[in-house]
PyMOL CGO cylinders between C-alpha atoms (Angstrom):
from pymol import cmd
from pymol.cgo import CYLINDER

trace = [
    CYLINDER, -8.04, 65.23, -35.69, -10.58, 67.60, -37.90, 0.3, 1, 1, 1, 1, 1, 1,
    CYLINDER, -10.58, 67.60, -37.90, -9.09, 65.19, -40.94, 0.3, 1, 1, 1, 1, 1, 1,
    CYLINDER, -9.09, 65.19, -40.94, -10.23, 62.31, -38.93, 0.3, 1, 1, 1, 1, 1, 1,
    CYLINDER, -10.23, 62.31, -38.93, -13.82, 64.13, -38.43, 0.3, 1, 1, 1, 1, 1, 1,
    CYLINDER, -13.82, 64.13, -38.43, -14.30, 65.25, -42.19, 0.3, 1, 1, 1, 1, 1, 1,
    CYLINDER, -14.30, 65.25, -42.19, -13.20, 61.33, -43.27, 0.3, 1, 1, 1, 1, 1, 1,
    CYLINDER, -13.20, 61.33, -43.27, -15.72, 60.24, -40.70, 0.3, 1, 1, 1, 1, 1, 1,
    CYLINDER, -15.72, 60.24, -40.70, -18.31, 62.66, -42.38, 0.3, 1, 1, 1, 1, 1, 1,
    CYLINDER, -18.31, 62.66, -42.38, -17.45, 61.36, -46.15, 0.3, 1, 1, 1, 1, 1, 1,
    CYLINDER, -17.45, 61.36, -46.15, -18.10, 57.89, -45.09, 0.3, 1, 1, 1, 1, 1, 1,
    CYLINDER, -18.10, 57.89, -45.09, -21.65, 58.57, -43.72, 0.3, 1, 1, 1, 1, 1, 1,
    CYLINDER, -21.65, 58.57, -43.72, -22.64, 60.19, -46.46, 0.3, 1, 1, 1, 1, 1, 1,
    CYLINDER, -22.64, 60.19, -46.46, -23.67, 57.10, -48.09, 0.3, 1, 1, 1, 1, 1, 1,
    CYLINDER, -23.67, 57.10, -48.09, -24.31, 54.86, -45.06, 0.3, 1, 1, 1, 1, 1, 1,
    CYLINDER, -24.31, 54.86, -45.06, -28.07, 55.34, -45.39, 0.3, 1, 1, 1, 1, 1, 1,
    CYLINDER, -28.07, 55.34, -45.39, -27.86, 53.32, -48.58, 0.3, 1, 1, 1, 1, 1, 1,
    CYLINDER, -27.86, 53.32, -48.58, -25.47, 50.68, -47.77, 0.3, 1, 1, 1, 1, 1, 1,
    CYLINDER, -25.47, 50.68, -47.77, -26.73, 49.54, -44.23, 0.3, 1, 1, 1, 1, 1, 1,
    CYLINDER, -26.73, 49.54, -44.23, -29.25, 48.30, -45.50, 0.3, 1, 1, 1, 1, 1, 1,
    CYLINDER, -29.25, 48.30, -45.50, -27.75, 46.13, -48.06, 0.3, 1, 1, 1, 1, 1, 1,
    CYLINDER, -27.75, 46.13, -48.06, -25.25, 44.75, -45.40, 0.3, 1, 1, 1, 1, 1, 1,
    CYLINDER, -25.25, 44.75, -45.40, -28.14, 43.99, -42.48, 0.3, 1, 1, 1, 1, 1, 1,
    CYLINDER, -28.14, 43.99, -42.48, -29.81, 42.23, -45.57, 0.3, 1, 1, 1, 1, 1, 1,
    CYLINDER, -29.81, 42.23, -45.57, -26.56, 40.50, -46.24, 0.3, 1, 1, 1, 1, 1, 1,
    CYLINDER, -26.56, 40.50, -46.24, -25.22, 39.59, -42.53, 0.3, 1, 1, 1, 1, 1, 1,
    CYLINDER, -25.22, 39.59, -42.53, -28.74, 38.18, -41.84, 0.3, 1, 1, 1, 1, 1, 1,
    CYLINDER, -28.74, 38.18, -41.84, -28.30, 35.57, -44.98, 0.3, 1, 1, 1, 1, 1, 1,
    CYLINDER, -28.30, 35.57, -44.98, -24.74, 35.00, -44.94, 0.3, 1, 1, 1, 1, 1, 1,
    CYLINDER, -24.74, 35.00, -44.94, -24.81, 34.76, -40.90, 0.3, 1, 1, 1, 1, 1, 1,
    CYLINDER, -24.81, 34.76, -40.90, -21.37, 35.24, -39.50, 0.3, 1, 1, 1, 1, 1, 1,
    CYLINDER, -21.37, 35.24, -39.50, -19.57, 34.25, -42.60, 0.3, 1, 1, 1, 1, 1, 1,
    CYLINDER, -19.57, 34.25, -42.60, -20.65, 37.67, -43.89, 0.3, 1, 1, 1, 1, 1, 1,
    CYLINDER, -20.65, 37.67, -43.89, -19.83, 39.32, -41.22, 0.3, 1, 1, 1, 1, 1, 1,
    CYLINDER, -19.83, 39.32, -41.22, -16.34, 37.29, -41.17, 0.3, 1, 1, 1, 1, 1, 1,
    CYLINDER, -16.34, 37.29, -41.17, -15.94, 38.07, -45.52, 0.3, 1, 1, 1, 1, 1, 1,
    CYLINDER, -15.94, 38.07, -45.52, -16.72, 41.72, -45.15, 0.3, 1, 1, 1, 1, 1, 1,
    CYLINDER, -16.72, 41.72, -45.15, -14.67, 42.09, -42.51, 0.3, 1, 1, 1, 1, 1, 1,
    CYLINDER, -14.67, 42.09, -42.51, -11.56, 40.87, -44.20, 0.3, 1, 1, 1, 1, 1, 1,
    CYLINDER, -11.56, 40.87, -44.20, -12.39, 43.25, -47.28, 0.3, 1, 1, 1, 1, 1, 1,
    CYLINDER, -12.39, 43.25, -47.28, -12.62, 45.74, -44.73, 0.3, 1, 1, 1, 1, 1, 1,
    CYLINDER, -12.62, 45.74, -44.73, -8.72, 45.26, -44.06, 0.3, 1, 1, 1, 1, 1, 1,
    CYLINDER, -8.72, 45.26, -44.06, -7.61, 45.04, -47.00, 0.3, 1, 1, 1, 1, 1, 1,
    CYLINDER, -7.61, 45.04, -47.00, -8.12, 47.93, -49.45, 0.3, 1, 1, 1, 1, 1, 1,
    CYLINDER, -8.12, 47.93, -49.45, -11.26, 48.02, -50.30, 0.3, 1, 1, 1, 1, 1, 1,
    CYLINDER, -11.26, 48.02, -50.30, -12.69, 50.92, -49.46, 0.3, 1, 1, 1, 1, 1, 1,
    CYLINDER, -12.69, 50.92, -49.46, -15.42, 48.97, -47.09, 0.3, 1, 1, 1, 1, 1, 1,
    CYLINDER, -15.42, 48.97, -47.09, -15.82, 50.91, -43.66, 0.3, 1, 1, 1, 1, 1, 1,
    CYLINDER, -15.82, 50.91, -43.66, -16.28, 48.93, -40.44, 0.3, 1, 1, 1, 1, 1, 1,
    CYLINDER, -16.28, 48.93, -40.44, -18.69, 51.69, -39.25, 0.3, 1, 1, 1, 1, 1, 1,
    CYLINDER, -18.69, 51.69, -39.25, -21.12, 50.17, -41.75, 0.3, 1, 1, 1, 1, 1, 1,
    CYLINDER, -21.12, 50.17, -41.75, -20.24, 46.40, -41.26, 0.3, 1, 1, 1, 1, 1, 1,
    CYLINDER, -20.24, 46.40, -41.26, -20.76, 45.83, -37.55, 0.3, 1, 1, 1, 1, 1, 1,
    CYLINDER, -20.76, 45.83, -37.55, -23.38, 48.27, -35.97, 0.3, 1, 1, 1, 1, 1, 1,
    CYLINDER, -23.38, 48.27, -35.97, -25.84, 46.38, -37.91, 0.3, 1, 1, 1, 1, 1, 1,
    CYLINDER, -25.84, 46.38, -37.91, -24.49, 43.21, -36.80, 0.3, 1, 1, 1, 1, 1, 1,
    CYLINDER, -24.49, 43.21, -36.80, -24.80, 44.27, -33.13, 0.3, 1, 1, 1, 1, 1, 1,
    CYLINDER, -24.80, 44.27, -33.13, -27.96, 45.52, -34.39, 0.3, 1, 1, 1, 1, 1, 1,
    CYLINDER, -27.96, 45.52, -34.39, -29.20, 41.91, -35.30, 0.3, 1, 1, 1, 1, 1, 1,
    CYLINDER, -29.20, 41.91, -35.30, -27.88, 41.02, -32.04, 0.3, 1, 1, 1, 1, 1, 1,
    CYLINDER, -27.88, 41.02, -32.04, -30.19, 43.15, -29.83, 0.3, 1, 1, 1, 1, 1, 1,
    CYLINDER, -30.19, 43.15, -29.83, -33.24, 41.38, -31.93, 0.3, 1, 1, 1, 1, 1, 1,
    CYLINDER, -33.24, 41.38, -31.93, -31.95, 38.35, -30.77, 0.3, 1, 1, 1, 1, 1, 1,
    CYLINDER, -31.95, 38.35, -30.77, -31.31, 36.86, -34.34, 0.3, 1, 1, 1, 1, 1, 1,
    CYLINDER, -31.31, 36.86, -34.34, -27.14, 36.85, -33.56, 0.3, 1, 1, 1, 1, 1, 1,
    CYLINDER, -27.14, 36.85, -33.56, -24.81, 35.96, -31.09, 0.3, 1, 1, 1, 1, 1, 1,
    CYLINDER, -24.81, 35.96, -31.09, -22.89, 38.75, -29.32, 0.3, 1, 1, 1, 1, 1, 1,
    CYLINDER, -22.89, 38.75, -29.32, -19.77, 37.16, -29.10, 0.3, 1, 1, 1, 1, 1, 1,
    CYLINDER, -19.77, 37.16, -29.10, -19.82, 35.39, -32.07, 0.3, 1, 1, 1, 1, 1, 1,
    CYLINDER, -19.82, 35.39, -32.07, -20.45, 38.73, -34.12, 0.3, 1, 1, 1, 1, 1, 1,
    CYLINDER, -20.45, 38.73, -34.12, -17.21, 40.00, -32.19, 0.3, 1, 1, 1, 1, 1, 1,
    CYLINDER, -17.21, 40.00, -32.19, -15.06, 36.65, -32.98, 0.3, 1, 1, 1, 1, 1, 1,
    CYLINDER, -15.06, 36.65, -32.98, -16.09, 36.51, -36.30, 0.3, 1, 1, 1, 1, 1, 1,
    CYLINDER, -16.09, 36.51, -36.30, -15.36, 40.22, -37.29, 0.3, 1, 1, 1, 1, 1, 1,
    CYLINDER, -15.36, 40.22, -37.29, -11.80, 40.22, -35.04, 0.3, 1, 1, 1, 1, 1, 1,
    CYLINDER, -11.80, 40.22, -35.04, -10.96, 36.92, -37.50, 0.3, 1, 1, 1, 1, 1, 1,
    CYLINDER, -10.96, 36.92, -37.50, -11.81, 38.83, -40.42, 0.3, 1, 1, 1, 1, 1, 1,
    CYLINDER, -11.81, 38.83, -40.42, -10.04, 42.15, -39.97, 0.3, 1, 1, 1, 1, 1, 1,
    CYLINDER, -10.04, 42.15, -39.97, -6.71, 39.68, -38.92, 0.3, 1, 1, 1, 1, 1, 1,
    CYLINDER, -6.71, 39.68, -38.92, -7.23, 37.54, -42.15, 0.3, 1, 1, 1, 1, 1, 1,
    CYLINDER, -7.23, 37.54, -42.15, -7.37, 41.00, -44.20, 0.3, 1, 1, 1, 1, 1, 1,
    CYLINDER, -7.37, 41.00, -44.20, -4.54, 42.38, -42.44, 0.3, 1, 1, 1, 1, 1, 1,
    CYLINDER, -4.54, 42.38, -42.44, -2.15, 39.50, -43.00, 0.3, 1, 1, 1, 1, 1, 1,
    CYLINDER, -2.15, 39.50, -43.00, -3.68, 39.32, -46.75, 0.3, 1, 1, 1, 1, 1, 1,
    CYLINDER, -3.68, 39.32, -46.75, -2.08, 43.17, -47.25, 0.3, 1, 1, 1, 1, 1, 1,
    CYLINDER, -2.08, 43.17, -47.25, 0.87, 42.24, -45.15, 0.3, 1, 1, 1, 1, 1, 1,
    CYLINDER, 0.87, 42.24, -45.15, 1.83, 39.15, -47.50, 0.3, 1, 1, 1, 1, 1, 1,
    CYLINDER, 1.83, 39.15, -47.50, 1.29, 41.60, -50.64, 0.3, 1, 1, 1, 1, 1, 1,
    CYLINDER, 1.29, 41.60, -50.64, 3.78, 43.87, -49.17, 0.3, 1, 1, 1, 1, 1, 1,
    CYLINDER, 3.78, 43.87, -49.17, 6.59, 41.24, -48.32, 0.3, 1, 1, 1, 1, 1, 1,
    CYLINDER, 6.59, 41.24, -48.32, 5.74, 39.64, -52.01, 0.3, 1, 1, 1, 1, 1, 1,
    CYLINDER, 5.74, 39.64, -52.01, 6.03, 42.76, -53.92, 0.3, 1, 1, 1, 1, 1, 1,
    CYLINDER, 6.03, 42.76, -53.92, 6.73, 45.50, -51.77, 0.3, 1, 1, 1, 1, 1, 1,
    CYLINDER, 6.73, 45.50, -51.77, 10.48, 45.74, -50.28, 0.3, 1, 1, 1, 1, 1, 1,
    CYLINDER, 10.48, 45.74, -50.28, 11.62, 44.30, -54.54, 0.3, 1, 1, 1, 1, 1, 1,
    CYLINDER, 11.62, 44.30, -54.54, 9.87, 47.32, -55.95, 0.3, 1, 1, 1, 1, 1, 1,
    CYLINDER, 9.87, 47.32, -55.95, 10.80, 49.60, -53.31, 0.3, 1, 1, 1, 1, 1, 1,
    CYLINDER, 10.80, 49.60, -53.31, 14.43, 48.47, -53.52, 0.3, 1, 1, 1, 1, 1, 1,
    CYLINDER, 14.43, 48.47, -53.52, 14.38, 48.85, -57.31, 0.3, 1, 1, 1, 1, 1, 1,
    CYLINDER, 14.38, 48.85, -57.31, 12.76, 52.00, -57.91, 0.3, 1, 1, 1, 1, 1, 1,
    CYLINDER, 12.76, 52.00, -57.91, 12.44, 53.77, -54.20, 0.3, 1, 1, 1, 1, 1, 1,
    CYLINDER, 12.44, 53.77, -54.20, 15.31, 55.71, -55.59, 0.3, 1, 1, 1, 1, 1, 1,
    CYLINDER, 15.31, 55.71, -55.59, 13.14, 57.58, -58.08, 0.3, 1, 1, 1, 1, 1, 1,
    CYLINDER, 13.14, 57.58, -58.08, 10.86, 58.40, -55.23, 0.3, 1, 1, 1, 1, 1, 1,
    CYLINDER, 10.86, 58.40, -55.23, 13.51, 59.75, -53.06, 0.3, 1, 1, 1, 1, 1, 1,
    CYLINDER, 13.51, 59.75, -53.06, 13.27, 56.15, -50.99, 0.3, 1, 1, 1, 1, 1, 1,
    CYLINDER, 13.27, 56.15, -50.99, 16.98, 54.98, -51.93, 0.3, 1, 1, 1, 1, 1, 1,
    CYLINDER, 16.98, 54.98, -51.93, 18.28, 51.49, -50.37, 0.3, 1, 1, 1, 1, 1, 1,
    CYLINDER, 18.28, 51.49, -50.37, 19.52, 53.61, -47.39, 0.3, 1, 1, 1, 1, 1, 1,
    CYLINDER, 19.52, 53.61, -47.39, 16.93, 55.36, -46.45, 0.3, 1, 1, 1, 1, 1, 1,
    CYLINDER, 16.93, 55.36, -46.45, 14.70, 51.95, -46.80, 0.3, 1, 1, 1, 1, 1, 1,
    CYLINDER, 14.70, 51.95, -46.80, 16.67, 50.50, -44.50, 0.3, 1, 1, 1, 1, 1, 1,
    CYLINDER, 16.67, 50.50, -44.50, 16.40, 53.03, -41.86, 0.3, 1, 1, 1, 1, 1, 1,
    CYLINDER, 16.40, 53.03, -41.86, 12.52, 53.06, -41.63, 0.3, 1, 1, 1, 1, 1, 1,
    CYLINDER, 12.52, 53.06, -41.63, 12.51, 49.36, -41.89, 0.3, 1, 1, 1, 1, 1, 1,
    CYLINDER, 12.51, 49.36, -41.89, 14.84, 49.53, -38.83, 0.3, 1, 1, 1, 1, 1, 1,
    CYLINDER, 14.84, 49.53, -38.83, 12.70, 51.99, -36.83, 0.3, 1, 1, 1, 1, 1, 1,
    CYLINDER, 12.70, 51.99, -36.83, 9.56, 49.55, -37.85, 0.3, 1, 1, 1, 1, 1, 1,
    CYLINDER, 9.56, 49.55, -37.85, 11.18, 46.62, -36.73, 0.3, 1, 1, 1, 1, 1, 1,
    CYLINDER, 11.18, 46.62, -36.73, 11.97, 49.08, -33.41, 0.3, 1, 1, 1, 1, 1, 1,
    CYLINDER, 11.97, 49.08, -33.41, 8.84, 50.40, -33.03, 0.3, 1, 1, 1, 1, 1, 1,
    CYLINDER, 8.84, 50.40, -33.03, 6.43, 48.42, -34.71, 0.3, 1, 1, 1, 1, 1, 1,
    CYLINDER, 6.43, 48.42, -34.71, 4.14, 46.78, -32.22, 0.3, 1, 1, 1, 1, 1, 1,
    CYLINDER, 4.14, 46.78, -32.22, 3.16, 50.44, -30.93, 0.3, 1, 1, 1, 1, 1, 1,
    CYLINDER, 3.16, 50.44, -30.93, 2.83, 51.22, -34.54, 0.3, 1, 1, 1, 1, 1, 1,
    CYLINDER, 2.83, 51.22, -34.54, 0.93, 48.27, -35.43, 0.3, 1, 1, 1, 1, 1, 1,
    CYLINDER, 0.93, 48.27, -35.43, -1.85, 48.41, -32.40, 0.3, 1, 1, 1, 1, 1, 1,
    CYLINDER, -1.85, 48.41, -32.40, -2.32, 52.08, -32.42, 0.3, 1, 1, 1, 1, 1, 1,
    CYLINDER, -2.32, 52.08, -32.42, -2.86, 52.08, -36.37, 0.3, 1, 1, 1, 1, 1, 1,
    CYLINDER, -2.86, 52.08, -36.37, -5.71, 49.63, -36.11, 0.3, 1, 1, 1, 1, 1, 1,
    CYLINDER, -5.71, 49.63, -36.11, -7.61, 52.34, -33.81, 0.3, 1, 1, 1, 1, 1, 1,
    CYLINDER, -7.61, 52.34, -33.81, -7.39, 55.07, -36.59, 0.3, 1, 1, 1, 1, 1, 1,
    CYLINDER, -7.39, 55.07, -36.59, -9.83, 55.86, -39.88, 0.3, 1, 1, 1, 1, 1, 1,
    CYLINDER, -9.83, 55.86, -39.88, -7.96, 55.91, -42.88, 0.3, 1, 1, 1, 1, 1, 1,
    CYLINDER, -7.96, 55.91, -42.88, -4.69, 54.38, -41.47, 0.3, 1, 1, 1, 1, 1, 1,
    CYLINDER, -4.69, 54.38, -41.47, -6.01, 50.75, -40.24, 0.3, 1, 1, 1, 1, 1, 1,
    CYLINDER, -6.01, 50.75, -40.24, -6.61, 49.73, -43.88, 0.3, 1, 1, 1, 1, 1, 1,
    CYLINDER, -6.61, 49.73, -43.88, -2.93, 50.26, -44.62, 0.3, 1, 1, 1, 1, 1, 1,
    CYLINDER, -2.93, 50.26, -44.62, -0.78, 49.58, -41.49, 0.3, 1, 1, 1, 1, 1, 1,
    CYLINDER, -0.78, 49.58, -41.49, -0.16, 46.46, -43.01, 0.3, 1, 1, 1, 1, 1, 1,
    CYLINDER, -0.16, 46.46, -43.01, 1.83, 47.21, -45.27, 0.3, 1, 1, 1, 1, 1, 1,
    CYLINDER, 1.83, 47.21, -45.27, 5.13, 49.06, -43.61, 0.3, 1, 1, 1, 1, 1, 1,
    CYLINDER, 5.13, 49.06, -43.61, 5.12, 45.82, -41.21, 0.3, 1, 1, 1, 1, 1, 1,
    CYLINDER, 5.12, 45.82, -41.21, 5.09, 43.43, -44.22, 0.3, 1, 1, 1, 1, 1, 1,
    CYLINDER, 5.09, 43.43, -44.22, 7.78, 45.96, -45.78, 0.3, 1, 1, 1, 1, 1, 1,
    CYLINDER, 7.78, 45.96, -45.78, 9.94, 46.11, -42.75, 0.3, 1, 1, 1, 1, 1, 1,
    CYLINDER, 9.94, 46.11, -42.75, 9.23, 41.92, -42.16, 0.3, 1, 1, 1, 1, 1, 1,
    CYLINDER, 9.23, 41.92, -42.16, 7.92, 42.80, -38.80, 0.3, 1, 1, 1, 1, 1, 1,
    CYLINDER, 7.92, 42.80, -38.80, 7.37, 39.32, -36.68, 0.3, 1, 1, 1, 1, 1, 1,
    CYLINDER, 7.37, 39.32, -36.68, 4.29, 37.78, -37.91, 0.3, 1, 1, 1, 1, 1, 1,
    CYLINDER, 4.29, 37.78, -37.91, 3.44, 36.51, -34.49, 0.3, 1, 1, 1, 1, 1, 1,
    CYLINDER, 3.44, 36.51, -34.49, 3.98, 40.51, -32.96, 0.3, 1, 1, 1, 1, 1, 1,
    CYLINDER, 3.98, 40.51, -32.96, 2.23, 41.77, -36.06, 0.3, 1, 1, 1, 1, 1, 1,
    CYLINDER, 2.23, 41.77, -36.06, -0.85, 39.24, -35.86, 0.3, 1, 1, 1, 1, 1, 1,
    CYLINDER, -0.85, 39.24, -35.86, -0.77, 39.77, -31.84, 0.3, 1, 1, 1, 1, 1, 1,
    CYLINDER, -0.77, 39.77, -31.84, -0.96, 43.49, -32.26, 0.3, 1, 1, 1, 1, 1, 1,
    CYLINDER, -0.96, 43.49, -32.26, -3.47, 43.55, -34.94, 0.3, 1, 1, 1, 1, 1, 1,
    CYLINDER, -3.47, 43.55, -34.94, -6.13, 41.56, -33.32, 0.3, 1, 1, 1, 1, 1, 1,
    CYLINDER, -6.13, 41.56, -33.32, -5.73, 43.70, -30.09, 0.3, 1, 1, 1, 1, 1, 1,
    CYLINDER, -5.73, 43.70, -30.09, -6.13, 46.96, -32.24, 0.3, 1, 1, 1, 1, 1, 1,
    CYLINDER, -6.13, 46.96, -32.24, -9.34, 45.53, -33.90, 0.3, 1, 1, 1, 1, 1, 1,
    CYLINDER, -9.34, 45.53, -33.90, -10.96, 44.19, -30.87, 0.3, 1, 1, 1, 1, 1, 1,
    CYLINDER, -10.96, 44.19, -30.87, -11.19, 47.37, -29.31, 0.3, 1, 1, 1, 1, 1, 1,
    CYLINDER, -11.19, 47.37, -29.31, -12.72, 48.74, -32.37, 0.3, 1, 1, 1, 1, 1, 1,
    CYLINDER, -12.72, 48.74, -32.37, -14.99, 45.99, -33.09, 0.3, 1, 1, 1, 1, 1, 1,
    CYLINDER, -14.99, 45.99, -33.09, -15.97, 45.90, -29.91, 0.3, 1, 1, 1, 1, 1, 1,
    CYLINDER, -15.97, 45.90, -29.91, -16.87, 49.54, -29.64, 0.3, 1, 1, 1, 1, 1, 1,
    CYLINDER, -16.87, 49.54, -29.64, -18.72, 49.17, -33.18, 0.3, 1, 1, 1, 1, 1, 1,
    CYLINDER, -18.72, 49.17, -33.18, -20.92, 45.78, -32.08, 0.3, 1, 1, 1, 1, 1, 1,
    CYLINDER, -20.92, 45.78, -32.08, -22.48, 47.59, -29.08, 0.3, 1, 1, 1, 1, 1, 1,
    CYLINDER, -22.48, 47.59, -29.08, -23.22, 50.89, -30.45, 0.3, 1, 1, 1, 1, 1, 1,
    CYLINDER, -23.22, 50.89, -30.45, -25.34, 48.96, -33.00, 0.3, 1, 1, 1, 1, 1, 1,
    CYLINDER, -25.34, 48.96, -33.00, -26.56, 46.77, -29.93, 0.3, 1, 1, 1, 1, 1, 1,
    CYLINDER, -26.56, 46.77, -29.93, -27.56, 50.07, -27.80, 0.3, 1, 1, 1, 1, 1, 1,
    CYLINDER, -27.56, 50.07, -27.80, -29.01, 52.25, -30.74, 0.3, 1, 1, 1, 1, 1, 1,
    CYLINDER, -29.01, 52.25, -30.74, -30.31, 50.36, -33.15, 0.3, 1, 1, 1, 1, 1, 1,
    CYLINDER, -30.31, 50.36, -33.15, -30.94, 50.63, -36.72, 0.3, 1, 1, 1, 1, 1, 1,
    CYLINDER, -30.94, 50.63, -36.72, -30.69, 54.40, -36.39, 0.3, 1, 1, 1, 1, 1, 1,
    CYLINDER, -30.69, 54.40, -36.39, -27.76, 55.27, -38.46, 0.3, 1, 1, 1, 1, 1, 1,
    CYLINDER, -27.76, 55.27, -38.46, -27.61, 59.08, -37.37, 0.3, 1, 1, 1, 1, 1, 1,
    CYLINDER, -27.61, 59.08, -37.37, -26.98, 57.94, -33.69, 0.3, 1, 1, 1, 1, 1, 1,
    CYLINDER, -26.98, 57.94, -33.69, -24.47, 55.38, -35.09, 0.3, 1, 1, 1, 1, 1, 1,
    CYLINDER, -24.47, 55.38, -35.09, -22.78, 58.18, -36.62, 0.3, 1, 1, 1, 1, 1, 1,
    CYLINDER, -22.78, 58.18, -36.62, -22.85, 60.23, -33.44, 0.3, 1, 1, 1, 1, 1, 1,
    CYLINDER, -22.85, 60.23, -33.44, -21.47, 57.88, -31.62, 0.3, 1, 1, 1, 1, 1, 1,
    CYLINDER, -21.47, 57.88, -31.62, -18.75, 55.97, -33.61, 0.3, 1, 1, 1, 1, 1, 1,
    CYLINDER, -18.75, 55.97, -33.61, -17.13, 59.83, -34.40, 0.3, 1, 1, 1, 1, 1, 1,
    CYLINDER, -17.13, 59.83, -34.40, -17.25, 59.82, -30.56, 0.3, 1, 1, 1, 1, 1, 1,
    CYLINDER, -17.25, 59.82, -30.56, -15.75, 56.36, -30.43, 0.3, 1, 1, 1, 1, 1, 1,
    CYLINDER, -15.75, 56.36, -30.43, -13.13, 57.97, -32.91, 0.3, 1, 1, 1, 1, 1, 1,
    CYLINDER, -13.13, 57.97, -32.91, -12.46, 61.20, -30.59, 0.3, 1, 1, 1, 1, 1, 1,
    CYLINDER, -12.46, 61.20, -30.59, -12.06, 58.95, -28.05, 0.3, 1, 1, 1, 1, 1, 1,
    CYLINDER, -12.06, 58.95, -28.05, -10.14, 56.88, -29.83, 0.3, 1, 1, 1, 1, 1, 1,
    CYLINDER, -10.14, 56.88, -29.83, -7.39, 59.56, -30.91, 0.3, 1, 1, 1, 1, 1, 1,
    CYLINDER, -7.39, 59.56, -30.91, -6.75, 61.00, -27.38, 0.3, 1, 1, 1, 1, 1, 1,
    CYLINDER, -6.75, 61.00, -27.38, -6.35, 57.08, -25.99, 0.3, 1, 1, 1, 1, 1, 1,
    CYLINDER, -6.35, 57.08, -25.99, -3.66, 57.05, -29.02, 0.3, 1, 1, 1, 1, 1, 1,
    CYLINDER, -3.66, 57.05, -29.02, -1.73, 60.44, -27.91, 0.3, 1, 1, 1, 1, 1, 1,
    CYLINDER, -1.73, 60.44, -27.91, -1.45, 59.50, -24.34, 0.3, 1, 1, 1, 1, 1, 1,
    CYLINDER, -1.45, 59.50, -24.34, -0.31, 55.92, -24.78, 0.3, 1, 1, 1, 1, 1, 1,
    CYLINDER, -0.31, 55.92, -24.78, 1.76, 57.37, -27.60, 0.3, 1, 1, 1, 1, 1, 1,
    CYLINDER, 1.76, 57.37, -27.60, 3.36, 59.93, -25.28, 0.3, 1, 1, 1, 1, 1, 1,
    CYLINDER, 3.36, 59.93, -25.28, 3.85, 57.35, -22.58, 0.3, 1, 1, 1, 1, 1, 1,
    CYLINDER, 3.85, 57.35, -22.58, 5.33, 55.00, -25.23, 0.3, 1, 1, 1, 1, 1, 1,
    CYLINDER, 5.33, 55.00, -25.23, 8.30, 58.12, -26.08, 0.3, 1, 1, 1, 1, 1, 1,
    CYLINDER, 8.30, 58.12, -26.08, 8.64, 58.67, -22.12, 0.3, 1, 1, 1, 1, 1, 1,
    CYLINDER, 8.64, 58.67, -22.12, 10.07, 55.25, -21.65, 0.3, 1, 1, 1, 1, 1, 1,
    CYLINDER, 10.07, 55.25, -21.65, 11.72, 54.58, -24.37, 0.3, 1, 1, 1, 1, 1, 1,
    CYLINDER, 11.72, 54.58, -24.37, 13.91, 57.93, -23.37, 0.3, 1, 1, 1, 1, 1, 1,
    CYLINDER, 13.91, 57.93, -23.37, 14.30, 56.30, -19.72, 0.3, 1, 1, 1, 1, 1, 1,
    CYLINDER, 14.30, 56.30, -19.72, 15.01, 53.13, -20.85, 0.3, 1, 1, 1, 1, 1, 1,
    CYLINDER, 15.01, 53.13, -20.85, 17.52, 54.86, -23.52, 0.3, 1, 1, 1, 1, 1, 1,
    CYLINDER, 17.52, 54.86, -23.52, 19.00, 56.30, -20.13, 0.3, 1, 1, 1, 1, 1, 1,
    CYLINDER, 19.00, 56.30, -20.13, 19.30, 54.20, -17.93, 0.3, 1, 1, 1, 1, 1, 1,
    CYLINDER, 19.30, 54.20, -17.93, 21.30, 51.70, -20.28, 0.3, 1, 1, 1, 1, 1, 1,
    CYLINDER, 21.30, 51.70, -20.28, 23.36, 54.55, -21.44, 0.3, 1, 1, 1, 1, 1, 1,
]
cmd.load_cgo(trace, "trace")
């Protein structure tokens, strides 16, 4: 959680200089900025949400953008990045890993067991990755590497990011263009965030052991 915090803190650190840019940006590009940005966003490019859609939701309280278009758009965006990494990883990733996880003490065996547990648990894995900093960039790739069900991993994805994008457009819709409240309150979205993750997380272990006895 304080890893979470200080990754939070690095990104702010230059979010004075870059909302700017991206309000200028949004408002000319419309929601095909908003859509673009987004989709860098999930990939790897180190472009945080936190500085792509407050100021979208921003534009939307001065009545120069549409709520739920900002929200459509950005949900599309994050899902078209997300699929982008999770085609990289089924294109290149399980080859190289099955050539040369062995010198990275990943041999074919032990591949195979955390693709199984993936392809096990990989919806959980997929929806609660979108939620967190740092991880949501990068949950694509273990489902592309385990060939998780695109239809699962596309379902799970866009329920992860609307929650998040959600959160984002209306605390730039309730605070403004005042990026020390959006700060504030998207590390309190994140807080928030990580206990909603170890409840449903814990629930998530509860029944799979009582559904692992009651077939047994």
């Amino acid at each position: 959680m304080s890893c979470s915090i200080w990754q939070m803190d690095v990104i702010f650190q230059w979010i004075g200089v870059a909302v700017d840019w991206l309000v200028y940006t949004i408002g000319e590009l419309g929601y095909l900025g908003i859509m673009v940005l987004m989709f860098l966003e999930s990939t790897f490019v180190p472009i945080p949400s936190e500085v792509v859609v407050p100021p979208a939701g921003y534009l939307v309280s001065q009545g120069e953008m549409d709520m739920w278009l900002v929200i459509i758009c950005a949900i599309v965006g994050s899902l078209l990045g997300a699929l982008f990494n999770y085609g990289l990883a089924v294109w290149l990733g399980r080859p190289l890993l099955l050539k040369f996880g062995k010198y990275f003490l990943l041999p074919p065996h032990r591949f195979e067991k955390i693709n199984s547990t993936f392809n096990t648990h990989g919806e959980i894995s997929t929806f609660t990755g979108r939620l967190i900093p740092g991880v949501r960039h990068f949950i694509s790739f273990p489902a592309g590497l385990a060939r998780m069900s695109i239809l699962k991993f596309s379902l799970y994805t866009t329920l992860g990011a609307c929650i998040w994008v959600i959160v984002l457009a209306y605390i730039g819709f309730f605070v403004g263009n005042n990026m020390e409240l959006v700060k504030k309150y998207s590390l309190h979205a994140t807080l928030a965030m990580l206990v909603f993750i170890t409840i449903l997380i814990y629930a998530y272990i509860r029944y799979q052991k009582r559904k692992i006895v009651s077939d047994s």
